[in-house]
N, C-alpha and C positions, 0 to 999 in steps of 0.2 A: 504494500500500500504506500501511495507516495505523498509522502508529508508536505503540508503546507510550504513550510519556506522551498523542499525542492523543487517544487512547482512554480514558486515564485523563479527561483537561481534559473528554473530553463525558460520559462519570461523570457526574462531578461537574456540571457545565451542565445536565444533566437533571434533576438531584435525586437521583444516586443517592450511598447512603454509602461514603466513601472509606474505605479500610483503611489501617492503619499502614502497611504494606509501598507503597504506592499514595504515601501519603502522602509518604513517604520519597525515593520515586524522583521523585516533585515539587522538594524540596528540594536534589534531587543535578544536576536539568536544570539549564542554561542559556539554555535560549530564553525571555527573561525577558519579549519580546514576548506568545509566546505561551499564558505563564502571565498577566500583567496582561489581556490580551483574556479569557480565562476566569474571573478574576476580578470581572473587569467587567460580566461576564454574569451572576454569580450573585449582584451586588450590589442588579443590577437585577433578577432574577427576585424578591428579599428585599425591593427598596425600589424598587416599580412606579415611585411617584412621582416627577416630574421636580424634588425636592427634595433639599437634603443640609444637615448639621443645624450648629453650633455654641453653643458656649454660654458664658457669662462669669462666670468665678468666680477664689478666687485661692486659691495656696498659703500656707497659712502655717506654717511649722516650730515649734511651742511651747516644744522646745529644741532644741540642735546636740549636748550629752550624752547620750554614747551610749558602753555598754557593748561592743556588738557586734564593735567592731572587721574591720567587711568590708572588703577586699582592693580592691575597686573604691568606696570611697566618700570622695569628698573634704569634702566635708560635715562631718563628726562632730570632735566634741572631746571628750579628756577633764577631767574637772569640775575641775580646777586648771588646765587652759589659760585666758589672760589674756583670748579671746575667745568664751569661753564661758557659755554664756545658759541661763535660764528664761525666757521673755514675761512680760513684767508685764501688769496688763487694762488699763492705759491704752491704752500699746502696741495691743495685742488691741485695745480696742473701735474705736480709732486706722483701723486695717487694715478695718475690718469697716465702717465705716462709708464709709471709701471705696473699696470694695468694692461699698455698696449706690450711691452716687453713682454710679459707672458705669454701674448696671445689673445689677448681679450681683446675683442669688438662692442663691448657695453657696459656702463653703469649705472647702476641702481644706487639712484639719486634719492632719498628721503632724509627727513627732517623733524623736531618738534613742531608746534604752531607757536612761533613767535611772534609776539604780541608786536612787534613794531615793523617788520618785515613787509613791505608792499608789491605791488605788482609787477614795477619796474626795478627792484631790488631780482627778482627770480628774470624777468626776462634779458636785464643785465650779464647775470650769473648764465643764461644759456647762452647767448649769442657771444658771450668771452669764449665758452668752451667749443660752440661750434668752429669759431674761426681759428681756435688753436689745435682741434681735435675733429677736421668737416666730417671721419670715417664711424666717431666713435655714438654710436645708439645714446640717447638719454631716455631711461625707463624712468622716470621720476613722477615726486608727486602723489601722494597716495589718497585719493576721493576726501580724506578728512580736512587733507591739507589744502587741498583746491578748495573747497568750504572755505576756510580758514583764510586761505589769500583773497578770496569774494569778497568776506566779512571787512577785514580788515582794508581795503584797499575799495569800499563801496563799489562791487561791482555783480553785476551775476553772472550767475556758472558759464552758461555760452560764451561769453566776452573773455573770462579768464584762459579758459580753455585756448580758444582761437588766437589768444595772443601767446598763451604759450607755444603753441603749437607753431606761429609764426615765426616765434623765437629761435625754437629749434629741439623743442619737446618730443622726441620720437614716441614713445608707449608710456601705456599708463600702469603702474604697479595698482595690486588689485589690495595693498594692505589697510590695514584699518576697519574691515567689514566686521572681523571678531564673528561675533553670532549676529545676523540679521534678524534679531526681535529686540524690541525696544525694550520691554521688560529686562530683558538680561544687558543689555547696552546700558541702563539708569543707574544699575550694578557697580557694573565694572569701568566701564567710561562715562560717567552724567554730563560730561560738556563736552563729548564728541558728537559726532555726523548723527544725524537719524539713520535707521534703517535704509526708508524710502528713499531720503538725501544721499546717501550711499548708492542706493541703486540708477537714480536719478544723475547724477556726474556719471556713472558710466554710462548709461545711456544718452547725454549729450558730448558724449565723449565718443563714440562709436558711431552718434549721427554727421559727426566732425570727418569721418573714414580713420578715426584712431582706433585702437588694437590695445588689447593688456588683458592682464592677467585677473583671476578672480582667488579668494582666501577666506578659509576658514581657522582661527584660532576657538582650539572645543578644548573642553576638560575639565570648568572651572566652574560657574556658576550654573550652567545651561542644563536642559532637558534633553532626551531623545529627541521628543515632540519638537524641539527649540531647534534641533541640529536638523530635521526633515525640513523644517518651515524653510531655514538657511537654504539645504538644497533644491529646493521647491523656487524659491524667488531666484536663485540663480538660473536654473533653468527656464521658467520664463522670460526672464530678460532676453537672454540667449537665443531662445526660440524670436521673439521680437525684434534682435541686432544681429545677431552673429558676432559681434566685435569682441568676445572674452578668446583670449588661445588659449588656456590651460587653466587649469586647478590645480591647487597646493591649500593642503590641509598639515594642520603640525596641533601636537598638545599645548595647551598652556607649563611653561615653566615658572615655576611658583616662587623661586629662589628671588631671595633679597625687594620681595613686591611687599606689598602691602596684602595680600592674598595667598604669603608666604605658609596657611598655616594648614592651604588645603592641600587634599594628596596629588601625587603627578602622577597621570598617568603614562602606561607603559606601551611596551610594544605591541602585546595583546591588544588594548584597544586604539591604539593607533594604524593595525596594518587592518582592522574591524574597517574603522571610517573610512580609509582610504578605498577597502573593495567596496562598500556600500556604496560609497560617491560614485567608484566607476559603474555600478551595476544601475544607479539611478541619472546621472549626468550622462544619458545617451546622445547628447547635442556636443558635448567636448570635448574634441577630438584628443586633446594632452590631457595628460594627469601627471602629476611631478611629484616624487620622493622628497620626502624632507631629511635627509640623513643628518640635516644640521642642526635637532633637536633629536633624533633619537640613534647618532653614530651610525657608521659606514656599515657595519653587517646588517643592524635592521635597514638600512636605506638600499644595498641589494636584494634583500629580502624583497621590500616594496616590490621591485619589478616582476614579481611572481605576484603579486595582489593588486593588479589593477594599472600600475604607473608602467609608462611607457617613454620616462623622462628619468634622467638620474639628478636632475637639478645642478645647480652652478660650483663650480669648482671654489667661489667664494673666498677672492684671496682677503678679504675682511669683512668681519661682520664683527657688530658690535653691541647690537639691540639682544640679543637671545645670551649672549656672553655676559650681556650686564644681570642677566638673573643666572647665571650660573652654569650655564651649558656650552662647551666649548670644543667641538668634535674641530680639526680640521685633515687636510688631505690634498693630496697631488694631483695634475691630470695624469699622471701615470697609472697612478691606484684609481681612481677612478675608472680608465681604459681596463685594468685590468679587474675589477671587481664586474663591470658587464661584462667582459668577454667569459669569467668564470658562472657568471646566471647563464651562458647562452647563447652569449646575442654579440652582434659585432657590435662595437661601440664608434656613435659619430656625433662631431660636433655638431651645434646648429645654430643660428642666432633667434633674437628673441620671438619671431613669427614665424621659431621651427619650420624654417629652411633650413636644408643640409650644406655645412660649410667644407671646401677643401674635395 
């Protein structure tokens, strides 16, 4: 006799669309087996090829001031702590350059919400980099922060956008969404983005013909119900724009926050969420491994549960290290940790094109 969720896992393995309720009762099983084998299958029905992708790029934070004051973020300063920054462009061109010395074609550009920071402060800062750097991707900007440059600089989202975009804004990072219910957003960030606000910049960001990424940060305050709704509004949009390339989902890390005292979760339910997302997000073509909250063997792992990305080589991060998680790694290991899952390993840049 064939049990409920199996019925659901061959749904889904067919190509048919899952329903929230479907969805749901995914996230509540625990045969984590036989959620990753389902996953596995509709990675492969999405990415025939006996390939799986990575790419090399870095973070770089412009500043650690930040109004926001979120509940889970070890990161942030306010503008009279003694270790609190602007980037200067030496700095910047500093990073960027070895950046390109590695190999890398992009960075991922975010920031606090700095309260004094304006419009033409950021399109300054792009138009320096593109004419020192015409090659290098700027994935910046994460929907809270474009809020945030609106706010402070009296403008609305389409105007920001466009002149970012003008500037020299290549893609948009998908960070900041956390849980898309507001309930759990009043929690853990009371003075960031809405939900809808959230969903809304990406969506005039995609009607602009911009591209980026979507994210879930789970673990912390939220529900199943809470993490279905998240995957539920992403895929509407999606279905609506097409403009999201991939998904990335990672646990809350708890270390040195203010929400330091709840538990972390583990690999068990992080490679859960990962094949859930790919068994319900049948509009997303990528799905990215986070190996950078939960270290290199569960992150090849992931490519057996749904991800058909190994994520960026990340020659700095510094948001996930300021609460205490600090995995890092080569492109060498990287090549060789896909090539031991399987699969040939190739670069790509941020709108997963195969590079080389």
């Amino acid at each position: 006799m064939t049990s409920p969720i199996s019925e659901i896992l061959g749904n889904a393995i067919s190509g048919r669309r899952l329903t929230p309720e479907e969805g749901l009762a995914l996230l509540g099983s625990h045969d984590l087996a036989a959620l990753g084998r389902a996953a596995d299958a509709v990675a492969r029905r999405l990415h025939p090829a006996t390939l799986r992708t990575y790419n090399i790029d870095r973070n770089i934070n412009y500043t650690n001031i930040c109004t926001s004051g979120c509940r889970f973020c070890a990161f942030s300063r306010k503008q009279d702590d003694p270790d609190a920054y602007v980037i200067q462009r030496d700095e910047l061109h500093r990073k960027i350059e070895e950046t390109i010395g590695l190999g890398g074609d992009q960075i991922l550009l975010q920031g606090g919400m700095h309260p004094e920071l304006k419009i033409d402060w950021y399109e300054s800062l792009l138009r320096d980099i593109k004419r020192c750097f015409p090659r290098i991707n700027v994935h910046g900007f994460s929907p809270p922060e474009i809020d945030h440059i609106a706010a402070v600089s009296g403008l609305e989202i389409p105007d920001v956008l466009r002149r970012l975009k003008e500037a020299g804004l290549g893609s948009l990072p998908g960070g900041g969404a956390e849980i898309l219910v507001d309930r759990v957003r009043r929690e853990v960030s009371p003075c960031k983005t809405s939900a809808d606000r959230w969903l809304e910049i990406c969506r005039a960001w995609h009607a602009l013909g911009g591209r980026g990424s979507a994210t879930m940060m789970f673990g912390h305050l939220e529900t199943l119900d809470d993490r279905m709704e998240h995957l539920e509004r992403l895929r509407r949009l999606q279905d609506e724009t097409g403009g999201f390339t991939a998904f990335i989902c990672w646990p809350f890390q708890p270390g040195n926050t203010a929400l330091a005292d709840l538990p972390k979760a583990g690999a068990f339910e992080y490679l859960k969420m990962l094949a859930v997302a790919r068994l319900y997000l049948d509009n997303f073509a990528n799905l990215q491994a986070s190996w950078v909250t939960q270290g290199l063997a569960v992150g090849q792992l992931a490519l057996r549960f749904g991800a058909n990305d190994f994520g960026s080589l990340l020659i700095e991060e510094n948001v996930v290290a300021a609460a205490g998680t600090s995995f890092r790694t080569t492109e060498g290991e990287i090549r060789r940790l896909i090539s031991e899952a399987g699969y040939a390993p190739r670069r790509r840049n941020v709108f997963y094109e195969l590079l080389g």
